[in-house]
N, C-alpha and C positions, 0 to 999 in steps of 0.2 A: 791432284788437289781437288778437281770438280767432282771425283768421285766422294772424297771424304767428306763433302759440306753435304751433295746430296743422301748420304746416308742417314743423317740426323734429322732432316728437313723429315723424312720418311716413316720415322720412329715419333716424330712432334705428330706427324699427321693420324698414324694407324695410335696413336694415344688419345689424341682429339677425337677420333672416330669411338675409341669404346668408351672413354667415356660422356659421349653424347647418348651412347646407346644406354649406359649403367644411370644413366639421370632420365631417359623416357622410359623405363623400365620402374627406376625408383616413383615415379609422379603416375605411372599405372598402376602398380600393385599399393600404393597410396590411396589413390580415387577407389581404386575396388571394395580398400578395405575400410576407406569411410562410408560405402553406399551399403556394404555389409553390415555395415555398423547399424547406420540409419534405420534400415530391413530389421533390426534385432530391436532396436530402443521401441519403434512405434509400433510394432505386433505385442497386443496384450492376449497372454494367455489365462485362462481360466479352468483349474482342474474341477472337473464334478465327479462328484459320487452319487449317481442312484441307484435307490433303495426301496424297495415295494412294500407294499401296507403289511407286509408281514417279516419285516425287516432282513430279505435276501438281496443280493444283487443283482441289479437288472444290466446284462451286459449285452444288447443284441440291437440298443438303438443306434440311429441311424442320425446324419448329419441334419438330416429334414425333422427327425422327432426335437429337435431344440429351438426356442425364441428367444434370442438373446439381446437385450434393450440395455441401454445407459442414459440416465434419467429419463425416462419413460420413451425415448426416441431407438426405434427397433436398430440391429447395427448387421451390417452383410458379414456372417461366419467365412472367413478366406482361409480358416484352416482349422482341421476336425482329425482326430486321431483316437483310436480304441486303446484300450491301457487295458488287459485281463491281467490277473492275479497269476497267472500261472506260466505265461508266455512274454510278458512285459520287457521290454529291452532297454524301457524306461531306468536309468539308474538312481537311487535315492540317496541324500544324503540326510542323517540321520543324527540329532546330536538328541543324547538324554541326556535332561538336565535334573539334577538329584535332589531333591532338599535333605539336605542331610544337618540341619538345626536341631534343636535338643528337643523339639515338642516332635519328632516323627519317632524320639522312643515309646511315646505311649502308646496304648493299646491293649490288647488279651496278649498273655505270654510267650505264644505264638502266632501271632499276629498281628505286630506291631507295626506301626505307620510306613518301617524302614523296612522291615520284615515285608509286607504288600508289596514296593516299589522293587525290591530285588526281584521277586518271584516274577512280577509281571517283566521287570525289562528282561531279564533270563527266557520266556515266552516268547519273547518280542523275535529274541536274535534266532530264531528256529524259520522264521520268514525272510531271512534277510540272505539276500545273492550276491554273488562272488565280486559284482563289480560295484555294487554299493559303499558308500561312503561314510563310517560312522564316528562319534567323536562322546566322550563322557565327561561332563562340567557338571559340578558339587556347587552347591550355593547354603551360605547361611548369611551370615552378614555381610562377606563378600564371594566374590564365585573366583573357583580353581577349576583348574582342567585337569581331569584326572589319567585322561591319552593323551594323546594325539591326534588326526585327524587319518584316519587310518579305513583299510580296505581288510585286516589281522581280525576276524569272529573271534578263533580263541581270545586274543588278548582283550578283547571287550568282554567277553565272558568272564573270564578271571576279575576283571577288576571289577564287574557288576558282583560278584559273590563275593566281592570283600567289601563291599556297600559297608559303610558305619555312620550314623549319628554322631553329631558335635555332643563332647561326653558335659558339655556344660548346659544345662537346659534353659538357661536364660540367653542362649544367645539369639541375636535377633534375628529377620529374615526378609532380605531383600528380596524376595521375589519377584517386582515388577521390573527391577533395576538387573538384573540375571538378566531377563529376557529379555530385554531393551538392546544387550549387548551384543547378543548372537545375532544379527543380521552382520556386524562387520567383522564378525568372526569367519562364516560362510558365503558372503556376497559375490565371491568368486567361483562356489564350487557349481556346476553344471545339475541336471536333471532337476529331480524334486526335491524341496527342502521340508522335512520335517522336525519339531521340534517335538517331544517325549516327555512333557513336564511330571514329575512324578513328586507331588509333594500335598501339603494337608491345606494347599491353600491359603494358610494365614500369610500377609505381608506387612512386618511391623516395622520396618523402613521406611520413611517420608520422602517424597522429593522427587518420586515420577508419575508421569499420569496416565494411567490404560491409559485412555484415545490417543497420548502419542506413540506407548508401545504399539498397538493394533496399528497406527498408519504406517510404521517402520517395517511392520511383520510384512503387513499387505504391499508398501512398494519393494520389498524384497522378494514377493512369491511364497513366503513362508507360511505353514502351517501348523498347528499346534494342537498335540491330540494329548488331554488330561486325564490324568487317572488322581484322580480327588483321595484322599483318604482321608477325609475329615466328613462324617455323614451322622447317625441316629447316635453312633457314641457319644457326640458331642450334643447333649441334653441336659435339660435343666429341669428342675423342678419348682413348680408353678403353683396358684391357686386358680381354679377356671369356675368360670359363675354358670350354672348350667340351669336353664329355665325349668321346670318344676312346677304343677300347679299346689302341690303340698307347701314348697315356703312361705313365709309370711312375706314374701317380696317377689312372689313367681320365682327364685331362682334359689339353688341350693350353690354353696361352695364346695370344689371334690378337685384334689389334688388332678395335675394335670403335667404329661412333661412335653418341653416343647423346644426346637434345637435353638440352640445360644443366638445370641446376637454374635458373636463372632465366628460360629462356623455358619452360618446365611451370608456372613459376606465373605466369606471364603468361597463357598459352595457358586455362589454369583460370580465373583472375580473370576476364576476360573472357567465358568460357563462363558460369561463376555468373552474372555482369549482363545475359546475353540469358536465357537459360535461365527463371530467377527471375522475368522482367519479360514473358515469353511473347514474347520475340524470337529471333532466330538468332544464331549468330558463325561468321565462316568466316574462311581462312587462307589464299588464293592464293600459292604461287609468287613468279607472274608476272604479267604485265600479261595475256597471252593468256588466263588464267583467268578476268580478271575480268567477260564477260559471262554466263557461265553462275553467277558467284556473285552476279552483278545479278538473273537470273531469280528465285534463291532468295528475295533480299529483296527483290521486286514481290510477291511471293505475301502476304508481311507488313505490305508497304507499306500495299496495299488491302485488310485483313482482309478475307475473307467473309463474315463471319456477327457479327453481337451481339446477347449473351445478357443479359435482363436481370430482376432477382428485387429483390425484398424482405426483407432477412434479419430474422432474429427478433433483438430486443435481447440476447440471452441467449448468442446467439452471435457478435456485430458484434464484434470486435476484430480487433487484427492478425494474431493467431498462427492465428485460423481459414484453417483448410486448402478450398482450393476443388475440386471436382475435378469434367471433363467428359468425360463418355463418348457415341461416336457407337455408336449400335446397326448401324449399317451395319460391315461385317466393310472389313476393309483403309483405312481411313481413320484419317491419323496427325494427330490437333490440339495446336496449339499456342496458349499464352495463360497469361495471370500465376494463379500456384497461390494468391496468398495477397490479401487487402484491409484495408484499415482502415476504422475506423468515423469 
């Protein structure tokens, strides 16, 4: 009898026992993973790319060649890391975003707006390694996803060469409201985030504001590297007063052409979302231009360099100003001016 009651009393006890131990286990790897946590939220990174007065990469500085201040108060660099183009283990995540509205049919016959963006993101995927992360979203009035979220080149290649324009050319173009989207689209994927905007620029959708896009991009890490296709084609023709001392008014009249009011603020829109995000935007022509504007954005692809600090509470918000100086004379950096907390 005294054995059968002590058997149970034995099995209550070694069951209290584990799990006393599976609840200080749980409340340790808990604590770890919120001090992990912690470590992750308040270290700000900042990727730069320097670039020398004759537009190469300058890949050989050192954690001493950098000044890194937020609102003009200098910040202690607690983590510094090289990123080369060729050995990087750095993995990118990569989403092109397409405009494929009915104004990217125009152009010369072979070399239409849609024509440019195929050719260039087809370029693009010649850089891109095996553990990279890419994804293809089309935007006119609203944006589709034309992959998936995929590690598959070929299958990104295919669907870039089947790139087509909206066959209705009045459709509109959301283009600030597309971008606005992709941070909660990739806010979880790891390394670097790049966004590939490939479009002519015009946004003829109402109802978002750059400065909120730009602060979404920046408290996400994102980057935004533009390939414009809206440039000298888009021209108008003018009357320009040009001084003369032959007029009877100092000035003669002589036709003059000068680019629209609508691709200057295409051309600007686009500059503010590289600029702002520590990316580039360029504006090709023609198709022949497009691998010397691919060099430009390899240099951005694979930052060089990231800078990383700890900000003071007092300063973590958005509006703090970042700002990187190389003490080496002729090196030109580039990277996002501003963070959130």
């Amino acid at each position: 009898m005294n054995q059968q009651l002590v058997a149970p009393a034995s099995r209550r006890a070694t069951l209290e026992f584990i799990l006393m131990i599976s609840s200080l286990l749980f409340i340790i790897n808990s604590s770890h993973a919120q001090i992990h946590e912690t470590v992750n939220v308040d270290l700000v990174e900042i990727f730069i790319s320097a670039i020398s007065n004759v537009d190469l990469p300058v890949e050989d500085l050192n954690q001493e060649d950098f000044i890194l201040t937020v609102d003009n108060k200098r910040q202690t660099i607690t983590h510094f890391s090289r990123i080369l183009n060729e050995d990087s283990d750095v993995p990118l995540t990569i989403i092109f975003l397409v405009d494929t509205s009915g104004s990217m049919m125009e152009g010369e016959l072979n070399a239409r707006r849609i024509d440019l963006a195929r050719a260039f993101a087809l370029m693009i995927m010649k850089d891109v390694k095996s553990g990279d992360q890419m994804q293809i979203l089309a935007f006119d009035e609203t944006l589709r996803a034309l992959t998936p979220m995929t590690s598959d080149a070929e299958q990104i290649e295919q669907e870039l060469s089947q790139l087509q324009f909206h066959q209705n050319k009045n459709t509109g173009t959301a283009l600030l409201r597309a971008v606005e989207i992709i941070p909660g689209i990739i806010e979880n994927q790891s390394g670097r985030k790049i966004i590939i905007l490939l479009t002519d620029g015009v946004n003829t959708v109402s109802g978002t504001k750059l400065d909120d896009v730009v602060k979404e991009l920046n408290k996400n890490d994102m980057t935004v590297l533009a390939l414009g296709t809206t440039d000298i084609r888009d021209m108008e023709t003018t009357k320009d007063h040009i001084p003369s001392p032959f007029g009877p008014s100092g000035n003669i009249v002589a036709p003059a052409t000068i680019p629209t009011s609508e691709g200057l603020k295409a051309k600007a829109l686009l500059r503010t979302l590289a600029d702002r995000t520590g990316g580039y935007s360029y504006f090709p022509l023609e198709a022949k231009e497009l691998p010397r504007t691919l060099e430009k954005f390899r240099y951005i692809l694979r930052s060089q360099y990231v800078l990383g600090f700890i900000p003071a509470k007092s300063i973590a918000n958005s509006k703090s100003k970042v700002e990187v100086k190389c003490i080496r004379k002729h090196v030109k950096l580039r990277y996002r001016q501003n963070y959130s907390d």
